[in-house]
LOVEXLO-245522 format. One line per field, with one value per residue (C-alpha): x, y, z. Coordinates in steps of 0.05 Angstrom, whole numbers, always signed. Layout:
x: c(X_...) .
y: c(Y_...) .
z: c(Z_...) .
! end
This chain:
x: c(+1706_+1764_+1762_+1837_+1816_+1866_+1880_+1905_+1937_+1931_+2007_+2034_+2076_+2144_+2117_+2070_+2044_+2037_+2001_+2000_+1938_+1959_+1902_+1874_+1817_+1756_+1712_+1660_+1689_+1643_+1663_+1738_+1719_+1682_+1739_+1799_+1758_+1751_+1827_+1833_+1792_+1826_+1900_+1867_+1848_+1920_+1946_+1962_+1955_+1968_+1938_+1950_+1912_+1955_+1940_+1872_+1851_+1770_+1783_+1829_+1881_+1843_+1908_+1924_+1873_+1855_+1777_+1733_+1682_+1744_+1730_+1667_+1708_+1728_+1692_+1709_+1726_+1708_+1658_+1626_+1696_+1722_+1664_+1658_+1734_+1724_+1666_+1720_+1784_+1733_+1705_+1774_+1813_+1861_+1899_+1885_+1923_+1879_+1887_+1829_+1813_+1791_+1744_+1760_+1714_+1696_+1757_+1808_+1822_+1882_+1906_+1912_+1921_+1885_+1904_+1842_+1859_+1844_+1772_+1754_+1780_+1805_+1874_+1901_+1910_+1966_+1956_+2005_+2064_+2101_+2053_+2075_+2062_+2090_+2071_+2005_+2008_+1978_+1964_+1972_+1907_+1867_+1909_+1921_+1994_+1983_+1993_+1990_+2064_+2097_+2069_+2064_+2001_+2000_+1965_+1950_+2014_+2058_+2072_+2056_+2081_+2054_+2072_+2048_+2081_+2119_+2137_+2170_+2226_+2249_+2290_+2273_+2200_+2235_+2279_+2220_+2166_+2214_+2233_+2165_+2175_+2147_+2170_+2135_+2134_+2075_+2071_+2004_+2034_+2004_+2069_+2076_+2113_+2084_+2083_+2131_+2182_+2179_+2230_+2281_+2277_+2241_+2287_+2320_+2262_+2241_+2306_+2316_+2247_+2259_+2327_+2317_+2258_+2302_+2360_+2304_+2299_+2373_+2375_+2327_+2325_+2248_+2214_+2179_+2126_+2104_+2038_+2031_+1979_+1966_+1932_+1940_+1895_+1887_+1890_+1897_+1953_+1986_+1962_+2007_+2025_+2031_+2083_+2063_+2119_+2090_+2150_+2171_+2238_+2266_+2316_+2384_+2348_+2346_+2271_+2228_+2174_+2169_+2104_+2101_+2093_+2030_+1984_+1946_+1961_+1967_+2035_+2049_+2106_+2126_+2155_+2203_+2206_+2267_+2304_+2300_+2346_+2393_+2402_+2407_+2453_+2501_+2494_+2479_+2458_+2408_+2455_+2510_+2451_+2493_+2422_+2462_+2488_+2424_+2398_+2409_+2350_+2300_+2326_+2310_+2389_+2447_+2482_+2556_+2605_+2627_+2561) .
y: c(+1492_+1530_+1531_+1527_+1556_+1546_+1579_+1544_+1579_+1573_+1548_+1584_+1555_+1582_+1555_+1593_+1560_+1625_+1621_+1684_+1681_+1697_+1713_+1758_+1799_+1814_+1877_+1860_+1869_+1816_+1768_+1782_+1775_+1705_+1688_+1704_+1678_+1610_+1614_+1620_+1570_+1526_+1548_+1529_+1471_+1460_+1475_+1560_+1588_+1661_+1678_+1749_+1785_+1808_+1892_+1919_+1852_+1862_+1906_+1909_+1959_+2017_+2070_+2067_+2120_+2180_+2177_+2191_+2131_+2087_+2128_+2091_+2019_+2043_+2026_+2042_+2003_+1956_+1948_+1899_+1862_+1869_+1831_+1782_+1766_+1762_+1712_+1663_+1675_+1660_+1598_+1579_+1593_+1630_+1697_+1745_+1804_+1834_+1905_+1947_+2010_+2051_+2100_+2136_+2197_+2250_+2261_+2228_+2153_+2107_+2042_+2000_+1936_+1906_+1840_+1803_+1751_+1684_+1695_+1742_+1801_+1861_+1868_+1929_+1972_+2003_+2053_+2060_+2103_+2103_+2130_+2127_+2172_+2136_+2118_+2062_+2076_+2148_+2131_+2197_+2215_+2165_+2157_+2196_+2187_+2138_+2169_+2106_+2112_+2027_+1981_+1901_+1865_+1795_+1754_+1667_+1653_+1702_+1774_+1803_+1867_+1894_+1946_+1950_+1949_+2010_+2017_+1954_+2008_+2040_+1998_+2049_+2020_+1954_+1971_+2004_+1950_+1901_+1940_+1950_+1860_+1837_+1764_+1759_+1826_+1817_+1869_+1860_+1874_+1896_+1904_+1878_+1899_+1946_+1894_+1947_+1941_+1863_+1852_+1904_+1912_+1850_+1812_+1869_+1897_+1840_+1818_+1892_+1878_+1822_+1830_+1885_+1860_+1791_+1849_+1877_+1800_+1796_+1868_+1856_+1780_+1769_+1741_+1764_+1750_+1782_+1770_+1795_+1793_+1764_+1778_+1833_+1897_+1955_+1979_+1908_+1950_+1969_+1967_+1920_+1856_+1836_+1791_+1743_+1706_+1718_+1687_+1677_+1699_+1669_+1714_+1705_+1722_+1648_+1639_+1586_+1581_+1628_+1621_+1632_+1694_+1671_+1625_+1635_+1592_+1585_+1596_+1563_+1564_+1545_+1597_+1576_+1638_+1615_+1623_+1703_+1698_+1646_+1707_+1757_+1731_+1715_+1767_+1820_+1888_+1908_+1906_+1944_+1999_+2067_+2100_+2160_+2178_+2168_+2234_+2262_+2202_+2249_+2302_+2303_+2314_+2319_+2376_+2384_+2441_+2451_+2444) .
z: c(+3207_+3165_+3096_+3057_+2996_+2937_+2871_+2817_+2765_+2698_+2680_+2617_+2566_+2547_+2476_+2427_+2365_+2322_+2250_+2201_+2154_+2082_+2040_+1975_+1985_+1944_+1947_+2002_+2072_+2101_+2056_+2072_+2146_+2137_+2096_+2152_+2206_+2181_+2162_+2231_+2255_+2211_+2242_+2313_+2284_+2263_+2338_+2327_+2390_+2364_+2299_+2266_+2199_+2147_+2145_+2131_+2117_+2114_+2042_+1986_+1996_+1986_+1996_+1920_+1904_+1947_+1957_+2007_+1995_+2026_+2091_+2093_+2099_+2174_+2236_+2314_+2355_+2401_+2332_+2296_+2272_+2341_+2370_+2317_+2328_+2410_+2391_+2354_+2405_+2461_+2433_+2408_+2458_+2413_+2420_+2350_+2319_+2262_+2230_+2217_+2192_+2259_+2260_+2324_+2313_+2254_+2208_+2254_+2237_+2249_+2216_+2273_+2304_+2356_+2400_+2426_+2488_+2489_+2526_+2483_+2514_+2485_+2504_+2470_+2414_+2373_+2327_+2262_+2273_+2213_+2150_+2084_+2025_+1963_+1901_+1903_+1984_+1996_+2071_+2091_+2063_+2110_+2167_+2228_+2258_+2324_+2386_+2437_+2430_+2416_+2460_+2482_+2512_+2563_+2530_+2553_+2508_+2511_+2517_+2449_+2416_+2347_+2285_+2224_+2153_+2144_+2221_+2196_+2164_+2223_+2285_+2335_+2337_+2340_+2394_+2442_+2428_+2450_+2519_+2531_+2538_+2476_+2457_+2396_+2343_+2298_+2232_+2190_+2124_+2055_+2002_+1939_+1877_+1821_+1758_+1723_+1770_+1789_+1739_+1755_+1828_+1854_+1879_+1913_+1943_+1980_+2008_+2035_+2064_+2094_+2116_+2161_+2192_+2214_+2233_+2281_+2317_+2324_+2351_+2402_+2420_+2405_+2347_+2288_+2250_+2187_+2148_+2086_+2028_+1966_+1897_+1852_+1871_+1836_+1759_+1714_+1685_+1741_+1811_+1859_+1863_+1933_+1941_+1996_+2037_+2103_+2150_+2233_+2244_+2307_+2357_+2319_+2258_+2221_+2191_+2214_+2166_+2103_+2060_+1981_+1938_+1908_+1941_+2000_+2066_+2126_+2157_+2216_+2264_+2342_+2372_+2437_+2483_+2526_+2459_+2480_+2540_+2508_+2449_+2496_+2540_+2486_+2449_+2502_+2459_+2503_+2564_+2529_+2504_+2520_+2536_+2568_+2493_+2452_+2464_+2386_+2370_+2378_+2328_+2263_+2244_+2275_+2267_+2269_+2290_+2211_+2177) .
! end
């Protein structure tokens, strides 16, 4: 007797319900976990298919000060916030992005992102390119540059891409993320406004912040998705004010769903993937790419014959 045997494959949407958890954070890390993990269970719940962390979200942003007690906050990974994540996509079916603060070995650490499948599985990593050294953000101090170069991960919804916060500054991490295939951009986000400033430079700070960030989703055709934080951390006079307004941007750059400076939520948003090729077949950028002239990128300056 022959045996036909036949595989049926899972069929995937060109839909993704995507939610960004927006949330404050106190000073125990395993109550911040416990707290994002039922947010997500609750965007599930809700229909989110893709759920991702705003940055560092199992602390308070610890990058305002320079201390070494903070380096206690990290953990490697796979690790005990990795696992307990797998647990929750596995049983939820769900695909998660969530920042943490990796401990990859003695004295080397990396902020990073991680995307966990939908069973559970961890799908990749990508280490944070861009570190700042500012005022209130003195990441340089913790974090190791990443070296897994920009990257995008198959996942049960969608091919997803991720950066975090200040690669959100810079459209060359845009631009290779998205050739790498990414549909969806996610950036875990911590940024917020120091209470001196609000006033002045408020308004403009955010719109430059979110304005290039839906510049990078009409560059490149995908979407983006940006959670951020919210709460003030820090010194009660000073410290940051982080300003919230997680949002999905969609290919031509019009937002779908924006969330509010203040209040913590869930924000929630269906993503429709064959918008990509419609955007990038009218407006063809990547096609008309002159990759045979971009060589000067990769200097720091570019140096003319009268300089």
């Amino acid at each position: 007797m022959r045996w036909v045997i036949i595989a049926v494959m899972e069929h995937k949407s060109n839909h993704a319900q995507v939610a960004l958890v927006q949330m404050s954070c106190g000073q125990d890390p395993r109550e911040n976990l416990e707290k994002a993990i039922t947010r997500i269970e609750e965007a599930t719940g809700r229909g989110a298919q893709i759920v991702s962390t705003q940055e560092l979200f199992c602390s308070q942003y610890f990058c305002q000060t320079e201390d070494h007690e903070n380096f206690r906050l990290a953990e490697p990974i796979p690790g005990p916030t990795t696992d307990a994540l797998s647990r929750v996509a596995a049983a939820r079916k769900v695909v998660i992005v969530a920042s943490l603060f990796e401990r990859r070995a003695a004295g080397v650490y990396h902020n990073t992102a991680v995307v966990i499948d939908a069973d559970g599985r961890l799908a990749g990593r990508y280490r944070k390119m861009h570190i700042p050294d500012d005022p209130l953000y003195y990441e340089k101090f913790y974090f190791t540059p990443g070296d897994l170069g920009f990257r995008s991960f198959e996942t049960r919804y969608g091919r997803v891409g991720t950066l975090v916060c200040w690669d959100q500054w810079f459209p060359e991490a845009a631009r290779l993320t998205a050739l790498t295939g990414a549909q969806i951009i996610f950036y875990p986000t911590a940024i917020g406004w120091h209470p001196s400033e609000r006033e002045l430079y408020g308004q403009t700070q955010h719109s430059s912040w979110e304005t290039i960030q839906r510049g990078h989703a009409i560059a490149n055709g995908v979407y983006v998705a940006v959670a951020n934080r919210v709460g003030h951390e820090g010194d009660p006079q000073g410290g940051i004010d982080f300003w919230g307004q997680s949002f999905v941007s969609d290919p031509s750059g019009q937002l779908v769903t924006k969330g509010s400076v203040e209040r913590e939520e869930i924000v929630m948003a269906e993503c429709d993937f064959g918008k990509l090729d419609v955007q990038r077949t009218h407006w063809p950028f990547l096609r008309d790419r002159r990759i045979d002239a971009y060589q000067d990128l990769t200097k720091r300056l570019v140096e003319t014959p009268n300089d």
